[in-house]
C-alpha positions as a Markdown table, in Angstrom:
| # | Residue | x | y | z |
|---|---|---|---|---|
| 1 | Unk | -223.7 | -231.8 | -111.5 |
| 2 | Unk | -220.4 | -233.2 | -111.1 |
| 3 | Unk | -219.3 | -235.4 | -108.5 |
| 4 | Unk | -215.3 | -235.8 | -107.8 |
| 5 | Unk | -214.1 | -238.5 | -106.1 |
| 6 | Unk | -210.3 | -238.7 | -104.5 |
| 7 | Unk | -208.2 | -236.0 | -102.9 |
| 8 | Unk | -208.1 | -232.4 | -105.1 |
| 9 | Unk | -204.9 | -230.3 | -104.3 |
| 10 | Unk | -205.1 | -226.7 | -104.2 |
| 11 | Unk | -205.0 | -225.9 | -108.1 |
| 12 | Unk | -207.4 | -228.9 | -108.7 |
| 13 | Unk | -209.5 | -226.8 | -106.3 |
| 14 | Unk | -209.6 | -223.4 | -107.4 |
| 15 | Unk | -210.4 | -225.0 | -111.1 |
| 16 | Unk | -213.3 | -226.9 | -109.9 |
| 17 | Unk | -214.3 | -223.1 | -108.3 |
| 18 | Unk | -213.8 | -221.3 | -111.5 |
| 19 | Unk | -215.5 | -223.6 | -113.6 |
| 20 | Unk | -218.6 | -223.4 | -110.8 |
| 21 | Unk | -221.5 | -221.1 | -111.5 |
| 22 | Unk | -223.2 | -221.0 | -107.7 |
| 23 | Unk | -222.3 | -223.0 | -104.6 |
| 24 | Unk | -226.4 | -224.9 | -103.2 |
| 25 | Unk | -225.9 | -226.0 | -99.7 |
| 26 | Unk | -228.9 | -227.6 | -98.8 |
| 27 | Unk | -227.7 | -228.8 | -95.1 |
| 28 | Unk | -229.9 | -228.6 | -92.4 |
| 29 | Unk | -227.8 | -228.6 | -89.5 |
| 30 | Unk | -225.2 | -226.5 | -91.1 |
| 31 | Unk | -222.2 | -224.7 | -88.6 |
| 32 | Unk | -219.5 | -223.4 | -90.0 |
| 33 | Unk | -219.9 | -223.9 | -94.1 |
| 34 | Unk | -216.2 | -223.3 | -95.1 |
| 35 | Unk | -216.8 | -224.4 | -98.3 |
| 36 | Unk | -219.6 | -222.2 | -99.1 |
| 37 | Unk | -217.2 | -219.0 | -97.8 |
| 38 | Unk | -214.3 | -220.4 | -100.3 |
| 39 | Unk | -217.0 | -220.2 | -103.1 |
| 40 | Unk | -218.1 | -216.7 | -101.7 |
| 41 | Unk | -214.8 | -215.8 | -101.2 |
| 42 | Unk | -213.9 | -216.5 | -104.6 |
| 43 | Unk | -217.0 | -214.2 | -106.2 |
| 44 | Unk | -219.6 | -217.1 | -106.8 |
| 45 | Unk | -223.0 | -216.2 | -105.7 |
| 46 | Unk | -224.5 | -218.4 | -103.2 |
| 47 | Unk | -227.8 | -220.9 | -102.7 |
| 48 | Unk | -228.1 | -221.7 | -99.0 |
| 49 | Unk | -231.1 | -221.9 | -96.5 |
| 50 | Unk | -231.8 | -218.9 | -93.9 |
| 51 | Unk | -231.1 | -221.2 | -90.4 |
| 52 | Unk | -228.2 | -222.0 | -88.2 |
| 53 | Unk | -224.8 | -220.4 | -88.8 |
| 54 | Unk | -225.3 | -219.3 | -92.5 |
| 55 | Unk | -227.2 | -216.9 | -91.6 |
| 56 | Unk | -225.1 | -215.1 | -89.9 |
| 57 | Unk | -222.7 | -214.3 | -92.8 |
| 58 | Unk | -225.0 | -214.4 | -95.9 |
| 59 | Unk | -228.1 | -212.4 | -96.8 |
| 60 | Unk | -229.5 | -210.9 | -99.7 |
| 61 | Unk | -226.3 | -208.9 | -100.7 |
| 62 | Unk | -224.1 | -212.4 | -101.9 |
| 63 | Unk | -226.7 | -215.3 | -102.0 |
| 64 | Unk | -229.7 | -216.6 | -102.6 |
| 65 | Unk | -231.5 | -217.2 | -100.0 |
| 66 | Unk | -234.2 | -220.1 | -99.6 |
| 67 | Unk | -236.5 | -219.8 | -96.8 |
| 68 | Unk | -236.7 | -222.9 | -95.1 |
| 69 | Unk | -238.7 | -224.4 | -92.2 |
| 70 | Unk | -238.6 | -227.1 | -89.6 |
| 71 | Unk | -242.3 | -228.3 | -90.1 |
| 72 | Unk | -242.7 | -230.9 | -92.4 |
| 73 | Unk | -244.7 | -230.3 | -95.2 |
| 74 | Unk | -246.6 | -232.3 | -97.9 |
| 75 | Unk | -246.3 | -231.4 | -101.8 |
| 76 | Unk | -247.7 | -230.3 | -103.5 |
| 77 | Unk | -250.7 | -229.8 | -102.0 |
| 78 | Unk | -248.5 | -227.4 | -98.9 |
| 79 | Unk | -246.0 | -224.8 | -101.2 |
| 80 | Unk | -244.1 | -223.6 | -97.8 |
C-alpha cells in the first residue's frame, strides 16, 4: 500500500498506474468510479463490489468481483 499525498500531474499519474498491479474499490455508495475506469482503461484488472454504478460497467470479463451485501453480518461466525 502506498499512500500519496499532494497534487500528481499527469505523468506522476500514469507512473503511479503502471507501477499498480489491481485497482480495490471497496466504496459502498459508489457512482461514477472514474478512477477505477482510468485503471481499467489502462489494462489493470479490477477488485470492486457488485452494487450501485460499478456494476453496470464491470463483470467477470475485467474484474474481480466481490459479492457484497447490505445486511450486516458478524465474523466469523456469518462467512457472507
Amino acid at each position: 500500500v502506498v499512500v500519496m499525498h499532494g497534487y500528481l500531474d499527469d505523468p506522476q499519474y500514469a507512473r503511479l498506474y503502471e507501477a499498480a498491479s489491481y485497482y480495490v474499490n471497496a466504496s459502498r455508495c459508489e457512482g461514477l468510479c472514474l478512477p477505477l475506469m482510468e485503471f481499467m482503461a489502462c489494462g489493470k484488472p479490477a477488485i470492486a463490489p457488485n452494487h450501485t454504478a460499478m456494476k453496470d460497467y464491470i463483470d467477470d470479463s475485467v474484474a474481480f468481483i466481490v459479492r457484497s451485501s447490505e445486511e450486516l453480518t458478524i465474523w466469523p461466525q456469518d462467512t457472507r
